[in-house]
mmCIF file as gemmi writes it, N, C-alpha and C atoms, coordinates in Angstrom:
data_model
loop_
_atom_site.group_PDB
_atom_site.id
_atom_site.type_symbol
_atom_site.label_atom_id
_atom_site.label_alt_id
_atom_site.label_comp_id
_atom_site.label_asym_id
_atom_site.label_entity_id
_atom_site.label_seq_id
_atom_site.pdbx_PDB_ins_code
_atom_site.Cartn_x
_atom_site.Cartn_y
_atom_site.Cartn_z
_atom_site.occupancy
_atom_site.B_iso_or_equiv
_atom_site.pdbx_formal_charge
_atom_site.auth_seq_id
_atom_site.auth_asym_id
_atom_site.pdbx_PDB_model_num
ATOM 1 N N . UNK Axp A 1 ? -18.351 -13.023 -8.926 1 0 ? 1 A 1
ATOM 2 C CA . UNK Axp A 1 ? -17.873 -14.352 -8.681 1 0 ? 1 A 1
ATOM 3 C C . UNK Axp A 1 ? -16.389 -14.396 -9.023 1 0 ? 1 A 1
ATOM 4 N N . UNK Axp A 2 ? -15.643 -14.649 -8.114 1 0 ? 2 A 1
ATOM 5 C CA . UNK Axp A 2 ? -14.184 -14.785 -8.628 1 0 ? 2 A 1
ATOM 6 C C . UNK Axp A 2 ? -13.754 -16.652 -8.501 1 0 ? 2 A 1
ATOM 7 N N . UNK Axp A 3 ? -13.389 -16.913 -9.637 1 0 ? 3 A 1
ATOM 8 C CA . UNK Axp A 3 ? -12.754 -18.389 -10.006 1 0 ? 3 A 1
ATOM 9 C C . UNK Axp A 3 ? -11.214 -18.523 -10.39 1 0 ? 3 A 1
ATOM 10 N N . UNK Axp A 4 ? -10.561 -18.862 -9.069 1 0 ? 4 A 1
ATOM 11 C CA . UNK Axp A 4 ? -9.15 -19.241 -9.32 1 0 ? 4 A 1
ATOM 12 C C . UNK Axp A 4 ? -8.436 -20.174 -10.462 1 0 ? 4 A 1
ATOM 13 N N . UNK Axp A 5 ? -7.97 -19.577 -10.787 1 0 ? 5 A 1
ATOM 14 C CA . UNK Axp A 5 ? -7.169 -20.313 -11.954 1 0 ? 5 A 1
ATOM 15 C C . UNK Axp A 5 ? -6.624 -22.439 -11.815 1 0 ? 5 A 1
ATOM 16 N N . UNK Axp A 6 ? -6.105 -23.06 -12.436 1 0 ? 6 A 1
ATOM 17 C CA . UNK Axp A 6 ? -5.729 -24.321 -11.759 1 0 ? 6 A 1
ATOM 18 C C . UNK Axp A 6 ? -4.088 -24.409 -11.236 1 0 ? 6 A 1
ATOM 19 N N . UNK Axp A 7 ? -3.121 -23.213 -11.657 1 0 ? 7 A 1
ATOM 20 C CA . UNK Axp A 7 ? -2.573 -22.75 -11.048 1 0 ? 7 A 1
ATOM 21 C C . UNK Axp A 7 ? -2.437 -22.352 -9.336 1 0 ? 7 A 1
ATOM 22 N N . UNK Axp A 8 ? -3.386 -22.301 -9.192 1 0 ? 8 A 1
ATOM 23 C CA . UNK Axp A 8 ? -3.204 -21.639 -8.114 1 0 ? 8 A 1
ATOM 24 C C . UNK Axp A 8 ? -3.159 -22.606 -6.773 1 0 ? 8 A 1
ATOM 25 N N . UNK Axp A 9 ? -2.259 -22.562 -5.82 1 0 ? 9 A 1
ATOM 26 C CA . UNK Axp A 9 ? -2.167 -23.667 -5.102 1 0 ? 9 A 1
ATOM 27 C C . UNK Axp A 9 ? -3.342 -23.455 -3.427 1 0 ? 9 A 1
ATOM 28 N N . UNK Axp A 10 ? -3.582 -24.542 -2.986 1 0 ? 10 A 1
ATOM 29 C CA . UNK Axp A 10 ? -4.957 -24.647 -2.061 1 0 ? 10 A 1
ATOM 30 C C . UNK Axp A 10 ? -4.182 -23.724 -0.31 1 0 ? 10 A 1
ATOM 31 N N . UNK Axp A 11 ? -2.678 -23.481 -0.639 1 0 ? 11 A 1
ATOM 32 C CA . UNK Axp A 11 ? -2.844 -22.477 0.66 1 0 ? 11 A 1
ATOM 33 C C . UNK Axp A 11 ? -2.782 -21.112 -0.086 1 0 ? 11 A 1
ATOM 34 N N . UNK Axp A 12 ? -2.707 -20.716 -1.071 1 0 ? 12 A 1
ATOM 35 C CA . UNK Axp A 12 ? -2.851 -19.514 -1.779 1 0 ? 12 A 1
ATOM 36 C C . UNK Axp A 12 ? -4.435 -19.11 -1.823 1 0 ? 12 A 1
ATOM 37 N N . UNK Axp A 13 ? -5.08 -20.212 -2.07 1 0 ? 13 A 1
ATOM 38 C CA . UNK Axp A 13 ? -6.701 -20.032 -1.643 1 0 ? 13 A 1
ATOM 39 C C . UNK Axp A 13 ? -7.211 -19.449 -0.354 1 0 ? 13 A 1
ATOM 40 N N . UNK Axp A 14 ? -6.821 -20.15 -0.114 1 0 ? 14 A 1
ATOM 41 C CA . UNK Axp A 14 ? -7.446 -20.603 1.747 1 0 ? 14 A 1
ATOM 42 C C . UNK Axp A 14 ? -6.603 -19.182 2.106 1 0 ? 14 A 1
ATOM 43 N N . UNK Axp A 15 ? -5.789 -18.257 2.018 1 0 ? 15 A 1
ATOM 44 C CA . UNK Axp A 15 ? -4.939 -17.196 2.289 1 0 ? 15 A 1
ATOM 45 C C . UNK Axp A 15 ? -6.279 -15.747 2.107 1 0 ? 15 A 1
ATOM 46 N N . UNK Axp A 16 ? -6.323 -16.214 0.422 1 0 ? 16 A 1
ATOM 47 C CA . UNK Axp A 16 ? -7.516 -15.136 0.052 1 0 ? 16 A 1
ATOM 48 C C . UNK Axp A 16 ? -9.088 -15.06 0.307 1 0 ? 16 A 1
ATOM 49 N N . UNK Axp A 17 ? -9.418 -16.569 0.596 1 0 ? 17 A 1
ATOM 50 C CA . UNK Axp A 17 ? -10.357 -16.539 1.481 1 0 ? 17 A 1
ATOM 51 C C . UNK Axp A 17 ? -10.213 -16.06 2.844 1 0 ? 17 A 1
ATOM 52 N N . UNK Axp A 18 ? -9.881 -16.128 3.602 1 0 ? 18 A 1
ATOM 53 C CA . UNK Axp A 18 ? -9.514 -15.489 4.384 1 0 ? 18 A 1
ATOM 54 C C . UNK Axp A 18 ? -9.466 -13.933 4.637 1 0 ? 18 A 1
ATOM 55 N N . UNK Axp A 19 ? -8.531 -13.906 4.004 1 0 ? 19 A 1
ATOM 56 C CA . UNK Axp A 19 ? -8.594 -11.559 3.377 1 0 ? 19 A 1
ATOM 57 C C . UNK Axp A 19 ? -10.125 -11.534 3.491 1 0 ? 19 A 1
ATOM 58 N N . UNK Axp A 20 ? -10.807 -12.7 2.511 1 0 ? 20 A 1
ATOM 59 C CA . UNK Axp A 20 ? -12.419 -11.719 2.164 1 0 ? 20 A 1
ATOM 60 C C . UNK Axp A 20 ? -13.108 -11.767 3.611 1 0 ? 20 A 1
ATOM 61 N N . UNK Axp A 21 ? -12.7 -12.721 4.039 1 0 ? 21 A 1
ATOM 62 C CA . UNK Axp A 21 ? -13.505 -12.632 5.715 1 0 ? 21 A 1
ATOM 63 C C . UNK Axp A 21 ? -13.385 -12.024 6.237 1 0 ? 21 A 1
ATOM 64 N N . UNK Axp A 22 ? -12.153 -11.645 6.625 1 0 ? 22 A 1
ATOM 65 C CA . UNK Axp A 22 ? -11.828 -9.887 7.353 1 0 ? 22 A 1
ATOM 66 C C . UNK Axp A 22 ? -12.375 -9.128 6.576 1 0 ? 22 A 1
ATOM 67 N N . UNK Axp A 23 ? -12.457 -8.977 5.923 1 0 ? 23 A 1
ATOM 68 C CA . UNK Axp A 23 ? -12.867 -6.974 5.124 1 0 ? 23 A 1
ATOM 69 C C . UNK Axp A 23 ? -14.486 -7.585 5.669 1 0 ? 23 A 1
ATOM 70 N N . UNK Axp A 24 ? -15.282 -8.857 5.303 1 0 ? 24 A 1
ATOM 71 C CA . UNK Axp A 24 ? -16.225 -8.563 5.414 1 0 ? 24 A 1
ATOM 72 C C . UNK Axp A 24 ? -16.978 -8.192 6.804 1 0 ? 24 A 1
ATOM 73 N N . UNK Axp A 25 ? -15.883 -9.067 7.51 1 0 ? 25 A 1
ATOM 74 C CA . UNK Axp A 25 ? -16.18 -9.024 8.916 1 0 ? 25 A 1
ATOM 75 C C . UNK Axp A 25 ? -16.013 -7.435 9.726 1 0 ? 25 A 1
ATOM 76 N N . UNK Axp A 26 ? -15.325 -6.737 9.156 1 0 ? 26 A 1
ATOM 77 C CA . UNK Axp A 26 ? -15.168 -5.233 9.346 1 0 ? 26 A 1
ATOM 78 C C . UNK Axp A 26 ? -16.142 -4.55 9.469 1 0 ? 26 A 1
ATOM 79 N N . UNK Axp A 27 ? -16.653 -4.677 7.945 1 0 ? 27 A 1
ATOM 80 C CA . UNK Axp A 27 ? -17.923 -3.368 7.455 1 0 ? 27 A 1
ATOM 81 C C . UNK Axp A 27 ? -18.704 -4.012 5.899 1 0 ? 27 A 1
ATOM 82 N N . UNK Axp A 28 ? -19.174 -5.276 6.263 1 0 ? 28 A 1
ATOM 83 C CA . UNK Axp A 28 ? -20.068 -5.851 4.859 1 0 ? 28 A 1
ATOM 84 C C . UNK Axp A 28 ? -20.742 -4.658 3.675 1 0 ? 28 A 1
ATOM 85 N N . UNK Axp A 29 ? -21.063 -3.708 4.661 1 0 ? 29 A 1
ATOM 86 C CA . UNK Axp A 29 ? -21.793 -2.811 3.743 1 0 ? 29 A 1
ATOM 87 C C . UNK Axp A 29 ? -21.443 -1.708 2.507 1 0 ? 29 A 1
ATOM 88 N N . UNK Axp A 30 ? -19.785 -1.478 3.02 1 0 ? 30 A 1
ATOM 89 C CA . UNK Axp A 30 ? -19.094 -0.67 2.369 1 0 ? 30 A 1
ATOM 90 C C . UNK Axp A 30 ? -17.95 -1.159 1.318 1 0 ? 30 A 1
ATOM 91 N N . UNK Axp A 31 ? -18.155 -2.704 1.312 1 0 ? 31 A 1
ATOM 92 C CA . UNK Axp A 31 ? -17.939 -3.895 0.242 1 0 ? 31 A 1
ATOM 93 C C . UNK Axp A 31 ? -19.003 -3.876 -1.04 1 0 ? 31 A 1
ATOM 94 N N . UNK Axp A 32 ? -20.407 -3.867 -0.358 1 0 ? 32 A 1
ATOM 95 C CA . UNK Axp A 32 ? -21.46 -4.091 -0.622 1 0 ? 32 A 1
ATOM 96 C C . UNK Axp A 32 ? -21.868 -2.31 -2.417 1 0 ? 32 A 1
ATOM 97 N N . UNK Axp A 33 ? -21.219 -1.564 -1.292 1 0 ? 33 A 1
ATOM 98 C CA . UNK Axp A 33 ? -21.261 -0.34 -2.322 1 0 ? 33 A 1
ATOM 99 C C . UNK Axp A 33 ? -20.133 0.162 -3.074 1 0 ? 33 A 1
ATOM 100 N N . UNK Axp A 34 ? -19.264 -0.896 -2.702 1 0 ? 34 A 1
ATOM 101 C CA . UNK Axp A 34 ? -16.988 -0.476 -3.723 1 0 ? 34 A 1
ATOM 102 C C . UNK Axp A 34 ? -17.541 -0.827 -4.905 1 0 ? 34 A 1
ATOM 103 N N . UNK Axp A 35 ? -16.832 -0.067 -5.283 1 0 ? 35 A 1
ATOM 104 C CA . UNK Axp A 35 ? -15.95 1.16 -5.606 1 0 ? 35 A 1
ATOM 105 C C . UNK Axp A 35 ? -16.662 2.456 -5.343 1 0 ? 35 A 1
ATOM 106 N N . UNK Axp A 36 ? -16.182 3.413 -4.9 1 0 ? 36 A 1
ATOM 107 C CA . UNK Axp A 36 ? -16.486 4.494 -4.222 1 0 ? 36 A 1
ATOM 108 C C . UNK Axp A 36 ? -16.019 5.997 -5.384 1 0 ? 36 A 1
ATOM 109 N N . UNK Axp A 37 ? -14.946 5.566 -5.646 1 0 ? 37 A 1
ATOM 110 C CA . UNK Axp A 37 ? -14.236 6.883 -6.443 1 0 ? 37 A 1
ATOM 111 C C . UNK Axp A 37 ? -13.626 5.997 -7.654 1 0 ? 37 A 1
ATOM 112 N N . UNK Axp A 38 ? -13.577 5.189 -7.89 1 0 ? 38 A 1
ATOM 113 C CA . UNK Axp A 38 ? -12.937 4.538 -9.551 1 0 ? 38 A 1
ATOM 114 C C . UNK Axp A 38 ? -14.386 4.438 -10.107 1 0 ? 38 A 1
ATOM 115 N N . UNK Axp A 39 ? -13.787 4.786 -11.66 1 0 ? 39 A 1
ATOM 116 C CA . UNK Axp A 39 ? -14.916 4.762 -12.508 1 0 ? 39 A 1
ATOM 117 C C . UNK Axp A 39 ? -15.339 3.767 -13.457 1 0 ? 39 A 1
ATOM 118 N N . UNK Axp A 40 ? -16.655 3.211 -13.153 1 0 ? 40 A 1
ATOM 119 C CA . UNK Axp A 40 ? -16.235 1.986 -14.055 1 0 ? 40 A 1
ATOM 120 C C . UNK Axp A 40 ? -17.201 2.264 -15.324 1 0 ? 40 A 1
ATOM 121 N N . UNK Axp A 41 ? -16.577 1.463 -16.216 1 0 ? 41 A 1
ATOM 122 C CA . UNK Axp A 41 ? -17.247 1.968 -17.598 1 0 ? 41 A 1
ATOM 123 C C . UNK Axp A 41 ? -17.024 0.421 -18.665 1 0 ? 41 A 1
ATOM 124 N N . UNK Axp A 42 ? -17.842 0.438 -19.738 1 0 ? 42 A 1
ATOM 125 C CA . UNK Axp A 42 ? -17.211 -0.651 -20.648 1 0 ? 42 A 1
ATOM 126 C C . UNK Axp A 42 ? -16.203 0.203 -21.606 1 0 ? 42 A 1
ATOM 127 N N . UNK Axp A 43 ? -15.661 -1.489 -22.308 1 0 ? 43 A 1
ATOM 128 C CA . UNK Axp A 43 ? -14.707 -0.894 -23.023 1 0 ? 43 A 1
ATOM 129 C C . UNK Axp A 43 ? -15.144 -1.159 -24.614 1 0 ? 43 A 1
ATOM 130 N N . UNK Axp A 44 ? -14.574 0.211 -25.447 1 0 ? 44 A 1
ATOM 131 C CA . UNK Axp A 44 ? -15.596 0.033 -26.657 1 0 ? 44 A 1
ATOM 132 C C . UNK Axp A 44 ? -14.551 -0.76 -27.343 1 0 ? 44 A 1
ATOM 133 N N . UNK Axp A 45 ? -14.982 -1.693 -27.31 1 0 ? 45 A 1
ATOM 134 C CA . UNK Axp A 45 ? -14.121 -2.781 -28.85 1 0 ? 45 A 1
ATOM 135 C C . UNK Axp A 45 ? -13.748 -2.26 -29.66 1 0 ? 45 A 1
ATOM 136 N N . UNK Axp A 46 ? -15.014 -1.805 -30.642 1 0 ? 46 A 1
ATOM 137 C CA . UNK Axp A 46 ? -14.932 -1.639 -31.767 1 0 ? 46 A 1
ATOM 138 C C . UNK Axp A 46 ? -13.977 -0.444 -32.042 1 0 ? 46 A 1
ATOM 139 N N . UNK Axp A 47 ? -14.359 0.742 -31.178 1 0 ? 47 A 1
ATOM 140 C CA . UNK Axp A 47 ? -13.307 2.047 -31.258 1 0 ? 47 A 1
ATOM 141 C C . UNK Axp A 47 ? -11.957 1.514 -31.1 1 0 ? 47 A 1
ATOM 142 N N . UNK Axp A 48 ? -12.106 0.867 -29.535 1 0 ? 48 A 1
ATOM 143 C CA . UNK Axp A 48 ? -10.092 0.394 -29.652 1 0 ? 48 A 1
ATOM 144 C C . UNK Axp A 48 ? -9.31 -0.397 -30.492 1 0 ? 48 A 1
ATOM 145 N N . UNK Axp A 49 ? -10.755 -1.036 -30.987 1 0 ? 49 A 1
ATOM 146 C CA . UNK Axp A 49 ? -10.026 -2.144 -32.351 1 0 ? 49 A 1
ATOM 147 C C . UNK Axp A 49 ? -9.6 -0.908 -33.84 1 0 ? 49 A 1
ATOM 148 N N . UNK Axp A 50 ? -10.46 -0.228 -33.668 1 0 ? 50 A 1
ATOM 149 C CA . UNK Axp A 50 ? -9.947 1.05 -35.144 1 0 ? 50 A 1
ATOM 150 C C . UNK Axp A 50 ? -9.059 1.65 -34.923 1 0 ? 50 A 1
ATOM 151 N N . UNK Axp A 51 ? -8.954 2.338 -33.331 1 0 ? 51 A 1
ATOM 152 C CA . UNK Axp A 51 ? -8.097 3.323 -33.103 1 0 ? 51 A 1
ATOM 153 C C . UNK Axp A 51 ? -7.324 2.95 -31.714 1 0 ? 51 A 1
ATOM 154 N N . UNK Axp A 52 ? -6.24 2.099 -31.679 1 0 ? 52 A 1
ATOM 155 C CA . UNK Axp A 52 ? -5.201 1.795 -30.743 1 0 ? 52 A 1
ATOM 156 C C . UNK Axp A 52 ? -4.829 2.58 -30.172 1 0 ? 52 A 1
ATOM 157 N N . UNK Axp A 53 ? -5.022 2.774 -28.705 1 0 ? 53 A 1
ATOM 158 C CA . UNK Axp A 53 ? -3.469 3.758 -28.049 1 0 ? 53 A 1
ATOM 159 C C . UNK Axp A 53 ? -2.683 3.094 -27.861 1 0 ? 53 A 1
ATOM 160 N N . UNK Axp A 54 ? -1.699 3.349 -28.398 1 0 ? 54 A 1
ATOM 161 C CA . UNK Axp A 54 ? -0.054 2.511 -28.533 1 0 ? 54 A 1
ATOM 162 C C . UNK Axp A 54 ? 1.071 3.118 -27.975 1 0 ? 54 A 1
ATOM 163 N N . UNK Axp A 55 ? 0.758 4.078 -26.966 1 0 ? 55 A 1
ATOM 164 C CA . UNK Axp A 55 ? 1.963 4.457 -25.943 1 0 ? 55 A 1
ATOM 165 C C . UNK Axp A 55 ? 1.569 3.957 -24.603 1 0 ? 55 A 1
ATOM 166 N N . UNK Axp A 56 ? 2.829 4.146 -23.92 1 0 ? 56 A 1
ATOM 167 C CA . UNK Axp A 56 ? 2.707 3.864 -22.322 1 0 ? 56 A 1
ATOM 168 C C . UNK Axp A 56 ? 2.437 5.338 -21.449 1 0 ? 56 A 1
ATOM 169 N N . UNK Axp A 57 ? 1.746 4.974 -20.744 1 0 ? 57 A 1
ATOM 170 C CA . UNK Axp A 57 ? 1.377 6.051 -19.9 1 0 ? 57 A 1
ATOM 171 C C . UNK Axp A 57 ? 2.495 6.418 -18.902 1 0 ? 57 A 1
ATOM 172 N N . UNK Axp A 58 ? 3.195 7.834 -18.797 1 0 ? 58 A 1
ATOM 173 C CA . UNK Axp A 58 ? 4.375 7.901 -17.722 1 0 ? 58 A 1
ATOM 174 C C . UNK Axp A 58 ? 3.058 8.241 -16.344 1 0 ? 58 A 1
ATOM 175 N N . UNK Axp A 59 ? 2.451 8.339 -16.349 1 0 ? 59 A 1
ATOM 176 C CA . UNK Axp A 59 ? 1.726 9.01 -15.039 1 0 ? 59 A 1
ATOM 177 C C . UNK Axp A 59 ? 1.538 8.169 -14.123 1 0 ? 59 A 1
């Protein structure tokens, strides 16, 4: 479920609604199974709360 902020103004909406209609109108099914190659995972609190990575990534 995605919920726009109150920021956000009603042709900025109506713009991204839109986008989702095309992709869906393309190929619903391969929406239906994205992400394909990113990995999704949770994030451990508790570890990142003990142990910070505190550099920037050059990559």
């Amino acid at each position: 479920m995605i919920e726009p902020t109150k920021t956000e103004s009603p042709r900025t909406i109506r713009a991204f609604a839109n986008a989702i209609k095309e992709i869906l109108q393309q190929d619903p099914e391969e929406v239906k199974t994205s992400p394909k190659t990113t990995p999704v995972r949770r994030i451990k609190e508790a570890e990142a709360n003990r142990k910070p990575i505190l550099k920037a990534s050059l990559a």
